[in-house]
PDB file of N, CA, C and O in Angstrom:
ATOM      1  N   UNK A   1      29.689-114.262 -96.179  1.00  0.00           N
ATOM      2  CA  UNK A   1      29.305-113.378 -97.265  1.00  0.00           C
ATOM      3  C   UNK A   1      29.076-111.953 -96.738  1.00  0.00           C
ATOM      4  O   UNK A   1      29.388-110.958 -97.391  1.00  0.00           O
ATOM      5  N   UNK A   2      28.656-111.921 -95.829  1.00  0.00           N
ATOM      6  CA  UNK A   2      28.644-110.673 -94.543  1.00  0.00           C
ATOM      7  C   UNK A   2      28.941-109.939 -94.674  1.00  0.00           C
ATOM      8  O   UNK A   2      28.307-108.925 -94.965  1.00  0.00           O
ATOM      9  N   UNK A   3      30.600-110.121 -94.459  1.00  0.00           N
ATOM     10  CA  UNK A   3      31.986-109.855 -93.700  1.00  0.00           C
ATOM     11  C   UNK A   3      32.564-109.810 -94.662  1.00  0.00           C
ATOM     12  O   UNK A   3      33.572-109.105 -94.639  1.00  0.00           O
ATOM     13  N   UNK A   4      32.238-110.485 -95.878  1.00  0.00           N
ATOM     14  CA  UNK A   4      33.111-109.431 -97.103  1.00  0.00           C
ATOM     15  C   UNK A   4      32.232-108.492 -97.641  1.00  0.00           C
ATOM     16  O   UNK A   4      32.717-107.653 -98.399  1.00  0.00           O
ATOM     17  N   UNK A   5      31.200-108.465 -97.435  1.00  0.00           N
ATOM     18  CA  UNK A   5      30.501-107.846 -98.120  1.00  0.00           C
ATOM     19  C   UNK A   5      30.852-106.035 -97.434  1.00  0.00           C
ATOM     20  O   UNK A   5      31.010-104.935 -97.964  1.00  0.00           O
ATOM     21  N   UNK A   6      30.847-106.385 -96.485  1.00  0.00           N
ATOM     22  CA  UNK A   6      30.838-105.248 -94.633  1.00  0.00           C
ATOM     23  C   UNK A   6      32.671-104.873 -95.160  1.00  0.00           C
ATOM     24  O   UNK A   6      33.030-103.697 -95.097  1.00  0.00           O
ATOM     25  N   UNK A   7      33.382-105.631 -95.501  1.00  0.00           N
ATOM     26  CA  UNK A   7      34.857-104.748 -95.909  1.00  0.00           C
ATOM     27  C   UNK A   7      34.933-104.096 -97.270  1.00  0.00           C
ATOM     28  O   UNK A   7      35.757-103.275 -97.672  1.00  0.00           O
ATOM     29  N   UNK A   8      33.936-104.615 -97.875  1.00  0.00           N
ATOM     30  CA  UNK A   8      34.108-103.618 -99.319  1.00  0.00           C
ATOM     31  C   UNK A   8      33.280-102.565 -99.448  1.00  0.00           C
ATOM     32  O   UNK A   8      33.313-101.724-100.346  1.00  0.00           O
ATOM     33  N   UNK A   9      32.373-102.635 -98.340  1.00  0.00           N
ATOM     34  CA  UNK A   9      31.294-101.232 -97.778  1.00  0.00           C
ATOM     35  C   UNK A   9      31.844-100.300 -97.182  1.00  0.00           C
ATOM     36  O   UNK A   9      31.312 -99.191 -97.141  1.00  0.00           O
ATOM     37  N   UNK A  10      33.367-100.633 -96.429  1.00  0.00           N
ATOM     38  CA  UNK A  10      33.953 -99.542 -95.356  1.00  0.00           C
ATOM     39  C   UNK A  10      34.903 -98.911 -96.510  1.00  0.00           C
ATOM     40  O   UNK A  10      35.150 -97.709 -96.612  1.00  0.00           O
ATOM     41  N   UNK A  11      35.593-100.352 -97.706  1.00  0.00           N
ATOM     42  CA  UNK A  11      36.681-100.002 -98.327  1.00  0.00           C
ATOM     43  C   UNK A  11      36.266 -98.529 -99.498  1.00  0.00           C
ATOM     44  O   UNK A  11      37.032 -97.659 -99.911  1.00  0.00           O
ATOM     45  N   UNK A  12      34.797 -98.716 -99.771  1.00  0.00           N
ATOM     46  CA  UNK A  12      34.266 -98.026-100.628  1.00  0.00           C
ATOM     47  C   UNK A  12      33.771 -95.966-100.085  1.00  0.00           C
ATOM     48  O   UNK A  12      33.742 -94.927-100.744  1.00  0.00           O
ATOM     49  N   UNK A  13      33.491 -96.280 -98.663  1.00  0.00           N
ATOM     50  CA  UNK A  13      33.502 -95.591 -97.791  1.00  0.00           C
ATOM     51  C   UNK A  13      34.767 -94.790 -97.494  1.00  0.00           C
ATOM     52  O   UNK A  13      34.856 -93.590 -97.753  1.00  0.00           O
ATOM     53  N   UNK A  14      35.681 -95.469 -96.971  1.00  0.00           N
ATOM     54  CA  UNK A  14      37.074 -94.495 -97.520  1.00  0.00           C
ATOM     55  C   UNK A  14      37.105 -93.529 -98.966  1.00  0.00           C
ATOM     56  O   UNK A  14      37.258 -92.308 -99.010  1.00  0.00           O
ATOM     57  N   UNK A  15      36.953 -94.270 -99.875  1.00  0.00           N
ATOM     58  CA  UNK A  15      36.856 -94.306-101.595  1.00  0.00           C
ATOM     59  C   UNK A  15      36.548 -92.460-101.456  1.00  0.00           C
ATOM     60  O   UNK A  15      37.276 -91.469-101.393  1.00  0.00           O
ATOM     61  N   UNK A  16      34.974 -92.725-101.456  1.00  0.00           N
ATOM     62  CA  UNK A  16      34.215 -91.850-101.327  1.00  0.00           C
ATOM     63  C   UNK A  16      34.915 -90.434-100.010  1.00  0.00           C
ATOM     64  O   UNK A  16      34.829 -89.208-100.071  1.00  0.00           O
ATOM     65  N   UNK A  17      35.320 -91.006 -99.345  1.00  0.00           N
ATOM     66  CA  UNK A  17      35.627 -89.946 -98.375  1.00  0.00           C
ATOM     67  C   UNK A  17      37.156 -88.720 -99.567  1.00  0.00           C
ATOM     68  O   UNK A  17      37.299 -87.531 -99.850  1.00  0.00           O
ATOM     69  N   UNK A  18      37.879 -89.997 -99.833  1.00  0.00           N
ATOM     70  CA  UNK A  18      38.849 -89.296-100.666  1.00  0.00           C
ATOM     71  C   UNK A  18      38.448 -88.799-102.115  1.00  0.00           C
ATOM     72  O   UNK A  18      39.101 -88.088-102.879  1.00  0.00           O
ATOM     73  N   UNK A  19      37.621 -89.173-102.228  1.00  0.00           N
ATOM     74  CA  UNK A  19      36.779 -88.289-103.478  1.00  0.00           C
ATOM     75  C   UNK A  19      36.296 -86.941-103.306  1.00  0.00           C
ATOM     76  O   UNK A  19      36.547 -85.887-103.891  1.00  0.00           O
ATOM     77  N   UNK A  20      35.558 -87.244-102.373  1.00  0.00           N
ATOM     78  CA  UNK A  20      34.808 -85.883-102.167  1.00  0.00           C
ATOM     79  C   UNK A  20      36.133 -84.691-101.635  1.00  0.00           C
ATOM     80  O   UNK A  20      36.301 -83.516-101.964  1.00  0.00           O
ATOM     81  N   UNK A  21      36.741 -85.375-100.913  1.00  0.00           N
ATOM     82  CA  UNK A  21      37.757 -83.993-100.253  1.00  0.00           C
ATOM     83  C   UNK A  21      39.244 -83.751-101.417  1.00  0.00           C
ATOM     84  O   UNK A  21      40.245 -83.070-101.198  1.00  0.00           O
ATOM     85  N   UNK A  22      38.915 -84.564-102.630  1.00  0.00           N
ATOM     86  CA  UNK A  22      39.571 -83.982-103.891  1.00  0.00           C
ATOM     87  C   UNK A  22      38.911 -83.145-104.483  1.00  0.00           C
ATOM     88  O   UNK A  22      39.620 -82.303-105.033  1.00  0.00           O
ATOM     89  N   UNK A  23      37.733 -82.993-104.625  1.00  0.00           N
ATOM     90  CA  UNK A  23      36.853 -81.896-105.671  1.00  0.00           C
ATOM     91  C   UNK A  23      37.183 -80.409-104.799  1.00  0.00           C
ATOM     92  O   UNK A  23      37.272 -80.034-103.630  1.00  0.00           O
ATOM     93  N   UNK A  24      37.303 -79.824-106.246  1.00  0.00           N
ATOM     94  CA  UNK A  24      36.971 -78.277-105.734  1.00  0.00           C
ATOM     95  C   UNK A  24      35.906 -77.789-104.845  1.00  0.00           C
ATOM     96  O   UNK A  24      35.308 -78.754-104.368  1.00  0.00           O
ATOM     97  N   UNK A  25      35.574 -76.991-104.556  1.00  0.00           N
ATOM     98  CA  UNK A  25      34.174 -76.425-103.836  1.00  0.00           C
ATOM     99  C   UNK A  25      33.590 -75.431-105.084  1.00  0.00           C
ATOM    100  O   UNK A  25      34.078 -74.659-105.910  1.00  0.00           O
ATOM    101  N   UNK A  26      32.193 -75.948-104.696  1.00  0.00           N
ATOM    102  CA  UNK A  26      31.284 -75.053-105.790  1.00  0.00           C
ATOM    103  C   UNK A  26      30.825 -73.675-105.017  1.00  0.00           C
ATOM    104  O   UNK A  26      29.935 -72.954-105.469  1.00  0.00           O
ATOM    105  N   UNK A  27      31.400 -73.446-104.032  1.00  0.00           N
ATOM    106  CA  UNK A  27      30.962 -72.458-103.242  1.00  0.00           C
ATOM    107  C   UNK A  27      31.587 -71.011-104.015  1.00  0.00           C
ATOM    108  O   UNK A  27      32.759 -70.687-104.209  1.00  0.00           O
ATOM    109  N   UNK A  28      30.060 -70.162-104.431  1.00  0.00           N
ATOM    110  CA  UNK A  28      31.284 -68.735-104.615  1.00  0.00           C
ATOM    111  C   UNK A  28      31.431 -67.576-103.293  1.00  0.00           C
ATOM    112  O   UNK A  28      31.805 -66.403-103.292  1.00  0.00           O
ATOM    113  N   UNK A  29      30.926 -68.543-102.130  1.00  0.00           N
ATOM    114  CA  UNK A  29      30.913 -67.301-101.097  1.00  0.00           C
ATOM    115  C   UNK A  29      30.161 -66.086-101.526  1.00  0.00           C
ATOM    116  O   UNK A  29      29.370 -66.078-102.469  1.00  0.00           O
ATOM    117  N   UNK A  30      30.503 -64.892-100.654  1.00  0.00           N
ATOM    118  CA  UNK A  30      30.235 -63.964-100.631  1.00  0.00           C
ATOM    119  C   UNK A  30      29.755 -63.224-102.010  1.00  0.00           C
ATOM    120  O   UNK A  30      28.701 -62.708-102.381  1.00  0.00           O
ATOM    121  N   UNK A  31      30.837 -63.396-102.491  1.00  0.00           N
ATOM    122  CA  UNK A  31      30.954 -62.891-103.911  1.00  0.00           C
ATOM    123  C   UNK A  31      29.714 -63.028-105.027  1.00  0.00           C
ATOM    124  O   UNK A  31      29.529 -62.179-105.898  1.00  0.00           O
ATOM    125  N   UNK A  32      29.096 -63.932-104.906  1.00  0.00           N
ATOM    126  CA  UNK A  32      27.814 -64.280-105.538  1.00  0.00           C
ATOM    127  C   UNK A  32      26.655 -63.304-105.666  1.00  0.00           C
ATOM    128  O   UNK A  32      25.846 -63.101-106.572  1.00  0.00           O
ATOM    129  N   UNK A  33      26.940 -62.473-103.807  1.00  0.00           N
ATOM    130  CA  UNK A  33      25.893 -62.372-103.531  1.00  0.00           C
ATOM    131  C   UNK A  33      25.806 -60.824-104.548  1.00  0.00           C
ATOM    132  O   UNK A  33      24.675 -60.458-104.867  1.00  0.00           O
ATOM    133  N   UNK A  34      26.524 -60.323-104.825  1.00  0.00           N
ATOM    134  CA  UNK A  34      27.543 -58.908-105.375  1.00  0.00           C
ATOM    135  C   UNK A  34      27.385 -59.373-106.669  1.00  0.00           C
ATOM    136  O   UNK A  34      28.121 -58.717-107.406  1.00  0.00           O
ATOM    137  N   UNK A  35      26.545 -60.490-107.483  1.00  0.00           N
ATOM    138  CA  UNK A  35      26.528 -60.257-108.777  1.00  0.00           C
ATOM    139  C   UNK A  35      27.808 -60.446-109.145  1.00  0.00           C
ATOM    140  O   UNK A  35      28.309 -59.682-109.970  1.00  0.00           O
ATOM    141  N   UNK A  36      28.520 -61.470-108.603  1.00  0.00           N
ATOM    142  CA  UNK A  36      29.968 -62.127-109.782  1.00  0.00           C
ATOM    143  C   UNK A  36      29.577 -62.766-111.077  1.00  0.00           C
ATOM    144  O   UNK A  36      28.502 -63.145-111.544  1.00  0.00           O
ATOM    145  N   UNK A  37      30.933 -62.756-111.537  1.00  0.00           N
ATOM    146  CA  UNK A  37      30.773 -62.975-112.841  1.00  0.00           C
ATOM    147  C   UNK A  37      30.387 -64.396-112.866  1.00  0.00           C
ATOM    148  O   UNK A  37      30.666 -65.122-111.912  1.00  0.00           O
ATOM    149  N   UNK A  38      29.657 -64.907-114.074  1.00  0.00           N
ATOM    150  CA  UNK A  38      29.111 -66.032-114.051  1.00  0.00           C
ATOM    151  C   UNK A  38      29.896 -66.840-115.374  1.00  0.00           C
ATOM    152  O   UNK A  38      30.062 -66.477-116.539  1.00  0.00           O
ATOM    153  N   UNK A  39      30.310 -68.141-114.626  1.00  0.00           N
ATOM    154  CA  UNK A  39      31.046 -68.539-116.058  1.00  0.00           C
ATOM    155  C   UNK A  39      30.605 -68.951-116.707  1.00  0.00           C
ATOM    156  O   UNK A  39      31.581 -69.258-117.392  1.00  0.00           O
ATOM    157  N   UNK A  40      29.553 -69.430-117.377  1.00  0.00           N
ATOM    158  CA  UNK A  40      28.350 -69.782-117.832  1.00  0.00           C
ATOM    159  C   UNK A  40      29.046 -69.984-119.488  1.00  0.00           C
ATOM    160  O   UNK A  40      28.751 -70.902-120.253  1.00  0.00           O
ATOM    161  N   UNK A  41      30.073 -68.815-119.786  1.00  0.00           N
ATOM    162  CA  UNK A  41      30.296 -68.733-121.305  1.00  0.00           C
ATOM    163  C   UNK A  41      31.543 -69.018-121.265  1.00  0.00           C
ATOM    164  O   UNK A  41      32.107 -68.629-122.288  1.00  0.00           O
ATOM    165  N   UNK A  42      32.496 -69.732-120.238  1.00  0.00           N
ATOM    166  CA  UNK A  42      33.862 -69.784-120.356  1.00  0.00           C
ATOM    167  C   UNK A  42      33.925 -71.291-120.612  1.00  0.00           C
ATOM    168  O   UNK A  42      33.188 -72.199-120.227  1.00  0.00           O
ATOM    169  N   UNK A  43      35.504 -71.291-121.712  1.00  0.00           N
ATOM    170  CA  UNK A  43      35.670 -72.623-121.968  1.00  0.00           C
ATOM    171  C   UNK A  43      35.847 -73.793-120.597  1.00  0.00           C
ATOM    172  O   UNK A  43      35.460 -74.945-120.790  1.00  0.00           O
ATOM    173  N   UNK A  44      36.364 -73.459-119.425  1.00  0.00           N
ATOM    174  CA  UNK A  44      36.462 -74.577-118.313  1.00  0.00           C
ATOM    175  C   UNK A  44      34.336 -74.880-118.401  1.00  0.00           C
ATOM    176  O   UNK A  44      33.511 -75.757-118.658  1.00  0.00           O
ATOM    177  N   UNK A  45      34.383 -74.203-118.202  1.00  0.00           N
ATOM    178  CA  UNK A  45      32.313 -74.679-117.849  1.00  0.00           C
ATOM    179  C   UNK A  45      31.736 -75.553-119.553  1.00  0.00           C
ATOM    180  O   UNK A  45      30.657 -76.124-119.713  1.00  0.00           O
ATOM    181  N   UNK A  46      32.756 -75.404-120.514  1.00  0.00           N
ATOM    182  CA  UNK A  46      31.769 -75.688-121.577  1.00  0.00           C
ATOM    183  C   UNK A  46      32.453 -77.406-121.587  1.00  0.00           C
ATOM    184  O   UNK A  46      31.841 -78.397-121.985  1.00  0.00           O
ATOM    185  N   UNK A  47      33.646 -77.384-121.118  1.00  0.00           N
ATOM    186  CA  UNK A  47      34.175 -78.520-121.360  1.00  0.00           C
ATOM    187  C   UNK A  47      34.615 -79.171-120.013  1.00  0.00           C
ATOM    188  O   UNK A  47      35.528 -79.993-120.096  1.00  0.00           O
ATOM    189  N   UNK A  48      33.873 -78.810-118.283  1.00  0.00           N
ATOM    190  CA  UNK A  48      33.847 -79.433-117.668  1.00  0.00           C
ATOM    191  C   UNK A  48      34.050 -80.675-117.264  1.00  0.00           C
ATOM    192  O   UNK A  48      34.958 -81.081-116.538  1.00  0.00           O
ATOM    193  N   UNK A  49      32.930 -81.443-117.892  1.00  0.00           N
ATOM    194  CA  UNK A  49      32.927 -82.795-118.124  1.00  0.00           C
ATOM    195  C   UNK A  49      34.124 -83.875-118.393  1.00  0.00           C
ATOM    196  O   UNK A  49      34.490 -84.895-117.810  1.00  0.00           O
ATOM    197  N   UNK A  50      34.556 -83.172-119.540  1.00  0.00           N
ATOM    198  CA  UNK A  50      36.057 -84.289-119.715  1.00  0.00           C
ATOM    199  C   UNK A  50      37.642 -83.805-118.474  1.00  0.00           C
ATOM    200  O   UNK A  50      38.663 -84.478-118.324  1.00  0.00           O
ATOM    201  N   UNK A  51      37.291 -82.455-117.787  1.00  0.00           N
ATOM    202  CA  UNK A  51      38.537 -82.268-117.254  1.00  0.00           C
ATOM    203  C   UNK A  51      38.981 -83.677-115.909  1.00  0.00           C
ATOM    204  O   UNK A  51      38.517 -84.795-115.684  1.00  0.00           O
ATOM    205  N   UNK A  52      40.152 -82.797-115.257  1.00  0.00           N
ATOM    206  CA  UNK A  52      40.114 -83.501-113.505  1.00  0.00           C
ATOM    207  C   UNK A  52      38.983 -83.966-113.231  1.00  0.00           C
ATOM    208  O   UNK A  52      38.624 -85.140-113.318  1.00  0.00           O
ATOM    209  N   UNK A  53      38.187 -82.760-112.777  1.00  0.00           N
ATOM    210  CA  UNK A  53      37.230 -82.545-112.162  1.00  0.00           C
ATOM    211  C   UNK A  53      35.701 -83.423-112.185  1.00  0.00           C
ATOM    212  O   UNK A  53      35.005 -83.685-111.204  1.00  0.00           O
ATOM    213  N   UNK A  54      35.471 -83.728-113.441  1.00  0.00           N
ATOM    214  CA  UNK A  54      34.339 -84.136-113.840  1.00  0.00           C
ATOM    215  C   UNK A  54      34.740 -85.638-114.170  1.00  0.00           C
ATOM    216  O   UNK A  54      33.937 -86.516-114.484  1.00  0.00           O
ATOM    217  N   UNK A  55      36.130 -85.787-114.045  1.00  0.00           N
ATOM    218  CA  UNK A  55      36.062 -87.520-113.792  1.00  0.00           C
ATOM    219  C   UNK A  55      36.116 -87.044-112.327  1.00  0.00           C
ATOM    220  O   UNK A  55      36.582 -88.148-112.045  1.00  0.00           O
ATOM    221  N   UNK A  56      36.077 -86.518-111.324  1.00  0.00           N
ATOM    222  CA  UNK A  56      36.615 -86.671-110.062  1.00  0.00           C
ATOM    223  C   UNK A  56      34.168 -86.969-109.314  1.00  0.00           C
ATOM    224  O   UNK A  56      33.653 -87.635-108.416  1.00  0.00           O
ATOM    225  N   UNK A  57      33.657 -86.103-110.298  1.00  0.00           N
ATOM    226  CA  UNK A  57      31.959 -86.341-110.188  1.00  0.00           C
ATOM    227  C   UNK A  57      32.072 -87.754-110.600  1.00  0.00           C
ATOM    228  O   UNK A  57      31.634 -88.719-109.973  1.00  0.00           O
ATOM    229  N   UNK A  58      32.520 -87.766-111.393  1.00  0.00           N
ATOM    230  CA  UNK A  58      31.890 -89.056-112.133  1.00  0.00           C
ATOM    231  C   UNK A  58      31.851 -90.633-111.266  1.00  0.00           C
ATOM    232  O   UNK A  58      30.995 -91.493-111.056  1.00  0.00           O
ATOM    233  N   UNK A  59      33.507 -90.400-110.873  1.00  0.00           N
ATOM    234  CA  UNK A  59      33.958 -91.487-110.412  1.00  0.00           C
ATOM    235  C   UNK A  59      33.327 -91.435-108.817  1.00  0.00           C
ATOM    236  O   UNK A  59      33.275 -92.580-108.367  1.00  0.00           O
ATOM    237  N   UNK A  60      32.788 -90.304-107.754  1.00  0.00           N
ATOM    238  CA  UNK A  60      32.311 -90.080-106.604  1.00  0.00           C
ATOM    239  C   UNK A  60      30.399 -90.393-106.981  1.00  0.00           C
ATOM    240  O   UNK A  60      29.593 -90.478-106.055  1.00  0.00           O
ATOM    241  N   UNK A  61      30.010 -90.514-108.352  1.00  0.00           N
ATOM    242  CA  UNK A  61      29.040 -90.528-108.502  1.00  0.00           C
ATOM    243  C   UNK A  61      28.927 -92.286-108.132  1.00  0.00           C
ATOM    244  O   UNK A  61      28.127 -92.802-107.352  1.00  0.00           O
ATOM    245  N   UNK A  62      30.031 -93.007-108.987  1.00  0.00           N
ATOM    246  CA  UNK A  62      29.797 -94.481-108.988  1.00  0.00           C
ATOM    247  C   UNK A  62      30.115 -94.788-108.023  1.00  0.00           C
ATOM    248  O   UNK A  62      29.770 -95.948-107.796  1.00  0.00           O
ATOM    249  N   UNK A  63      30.719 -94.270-107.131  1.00  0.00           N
ATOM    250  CA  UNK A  63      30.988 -94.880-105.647  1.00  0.00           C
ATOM    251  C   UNK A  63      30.029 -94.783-104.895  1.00  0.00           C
ATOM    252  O   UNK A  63      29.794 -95.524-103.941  1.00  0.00           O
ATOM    253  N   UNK A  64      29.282 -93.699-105.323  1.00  0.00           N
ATOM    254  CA  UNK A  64      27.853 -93.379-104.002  1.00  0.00           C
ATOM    255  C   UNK A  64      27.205 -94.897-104.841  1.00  0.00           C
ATOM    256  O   UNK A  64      27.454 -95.915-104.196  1.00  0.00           O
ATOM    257  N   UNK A  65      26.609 -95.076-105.856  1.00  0.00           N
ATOM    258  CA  UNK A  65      25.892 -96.272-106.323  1.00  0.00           C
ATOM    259  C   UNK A  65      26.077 -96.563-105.695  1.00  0.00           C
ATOM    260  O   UNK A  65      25.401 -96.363-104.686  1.00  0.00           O
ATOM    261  N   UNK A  66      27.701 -97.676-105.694  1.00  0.00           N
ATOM    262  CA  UNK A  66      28.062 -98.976-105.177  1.00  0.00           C
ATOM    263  C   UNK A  66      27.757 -98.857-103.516  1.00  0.00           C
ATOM    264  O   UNK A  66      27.264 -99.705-102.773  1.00  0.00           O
ATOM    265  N   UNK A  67      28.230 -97.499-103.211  1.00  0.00           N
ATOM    266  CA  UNK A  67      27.591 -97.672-101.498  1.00  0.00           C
ATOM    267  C   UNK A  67      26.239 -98.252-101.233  1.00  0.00           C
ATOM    268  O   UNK A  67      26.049 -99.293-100.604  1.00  0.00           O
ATOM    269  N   UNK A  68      25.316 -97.494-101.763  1.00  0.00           N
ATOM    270  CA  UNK A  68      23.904 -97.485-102.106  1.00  0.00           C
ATOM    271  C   UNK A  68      23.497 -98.725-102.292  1.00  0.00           C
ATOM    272  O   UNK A  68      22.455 -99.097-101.753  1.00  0.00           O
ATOM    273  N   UNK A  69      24.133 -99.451-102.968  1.00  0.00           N
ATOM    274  CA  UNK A  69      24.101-101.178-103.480  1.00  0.00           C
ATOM    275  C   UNK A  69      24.439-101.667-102.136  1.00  0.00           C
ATOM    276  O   UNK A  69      23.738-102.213-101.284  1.00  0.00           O
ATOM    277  N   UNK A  70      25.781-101.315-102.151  1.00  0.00           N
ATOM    278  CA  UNK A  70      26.082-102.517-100.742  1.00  0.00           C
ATOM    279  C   UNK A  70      25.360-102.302 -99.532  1.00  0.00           C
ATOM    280  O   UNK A  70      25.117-103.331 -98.901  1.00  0.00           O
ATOM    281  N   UNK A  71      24.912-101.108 -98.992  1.00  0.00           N
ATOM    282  CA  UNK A  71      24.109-100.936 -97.753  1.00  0.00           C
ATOM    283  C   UNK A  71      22.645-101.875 -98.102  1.00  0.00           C
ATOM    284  O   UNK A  71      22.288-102.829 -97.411  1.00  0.00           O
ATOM    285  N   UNK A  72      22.046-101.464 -99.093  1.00  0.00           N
ATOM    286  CA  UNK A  72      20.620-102.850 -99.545  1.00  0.00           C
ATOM    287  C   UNK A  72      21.061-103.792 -99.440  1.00  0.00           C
ATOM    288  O   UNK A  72      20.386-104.582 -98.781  1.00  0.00           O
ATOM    289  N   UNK A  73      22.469-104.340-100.006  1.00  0.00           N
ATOM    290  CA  UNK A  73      22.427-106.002 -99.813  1.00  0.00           C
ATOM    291  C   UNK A  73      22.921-106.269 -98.370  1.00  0.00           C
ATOM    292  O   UNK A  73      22.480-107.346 -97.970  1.00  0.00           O
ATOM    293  N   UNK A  74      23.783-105.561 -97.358  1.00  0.00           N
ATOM    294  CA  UNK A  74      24.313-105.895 -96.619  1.00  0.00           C
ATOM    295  C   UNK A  74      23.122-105.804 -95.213  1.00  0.00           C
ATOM    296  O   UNK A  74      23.167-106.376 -94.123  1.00  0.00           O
ATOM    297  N   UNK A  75      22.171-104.910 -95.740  1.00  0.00           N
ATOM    298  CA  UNK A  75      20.696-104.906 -94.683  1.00  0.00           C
ATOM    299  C   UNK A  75      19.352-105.979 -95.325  1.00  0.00           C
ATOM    300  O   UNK A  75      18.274-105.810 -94.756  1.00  0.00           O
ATOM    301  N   UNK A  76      19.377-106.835 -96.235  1.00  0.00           N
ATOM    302  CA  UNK A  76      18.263-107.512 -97.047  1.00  0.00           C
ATOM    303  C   UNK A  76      18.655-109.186 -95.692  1.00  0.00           C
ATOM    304  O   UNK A  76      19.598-109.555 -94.991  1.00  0.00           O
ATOM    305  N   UNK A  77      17.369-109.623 -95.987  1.00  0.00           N
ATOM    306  CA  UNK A  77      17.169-110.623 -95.441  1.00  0.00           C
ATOM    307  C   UNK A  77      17.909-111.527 -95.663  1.00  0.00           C
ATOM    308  O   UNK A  77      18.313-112.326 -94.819  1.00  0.00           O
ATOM    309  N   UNK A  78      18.329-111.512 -97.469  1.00  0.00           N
ATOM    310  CA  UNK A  78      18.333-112.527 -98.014  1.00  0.00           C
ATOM    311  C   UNK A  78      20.249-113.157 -98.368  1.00  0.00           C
ATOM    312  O   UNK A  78      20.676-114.015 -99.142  1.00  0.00           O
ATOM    313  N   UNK A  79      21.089-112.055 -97.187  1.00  0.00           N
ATOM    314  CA  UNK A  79      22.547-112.242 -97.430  1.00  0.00           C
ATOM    315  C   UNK A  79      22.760-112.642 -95.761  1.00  0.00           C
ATOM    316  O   UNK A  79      22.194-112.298 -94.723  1.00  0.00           O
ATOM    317  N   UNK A  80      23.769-113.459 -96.065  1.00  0.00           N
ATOM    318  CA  UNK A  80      24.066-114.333 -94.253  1.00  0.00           C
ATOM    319  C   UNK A  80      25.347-114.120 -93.998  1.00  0.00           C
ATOM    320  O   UNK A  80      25.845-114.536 -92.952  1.00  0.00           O
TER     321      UNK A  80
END
């Protein structure tokens, strides 16, 4: 139970690795510091959520869970 448990922890681990290095960067650099424009009122920011992007959170969100899950069960007393 282990040892599958320990391959769907590494398989999920990949998951997550290719998730995260699909998302954009929220970084505005420099530019921030200069008072850039803030998109705050543009349609990509109002409708975030349903684009690429916000399934690309969504789906890196449920993978951290399931990591999160499998590291507790795969360290608990109570799995052999």
């Amino acid at each position: 139970m282990k040892t599958a448990l320990t391959v769907i922890f590494i398989i999920v681990c990949a998951i997550i690795c290719f998730l995260v290095l699909c998302q954009e960067s929220k970084d505005n650099g420099l530019g921030s510091l200069a008072g850039g424009t803030s998109s705050a009122d543009t349609y990509w920011s109002k409708n975030k959520g349903r684009s690429k992007e916000g399934m690309l959170v969504l789906a890196t969100s449920i993978a951290v869970a399931i990591f999160l899950l499998l590291a507790l069960l795969i360290s608990s007393k109570f799995v052999n």
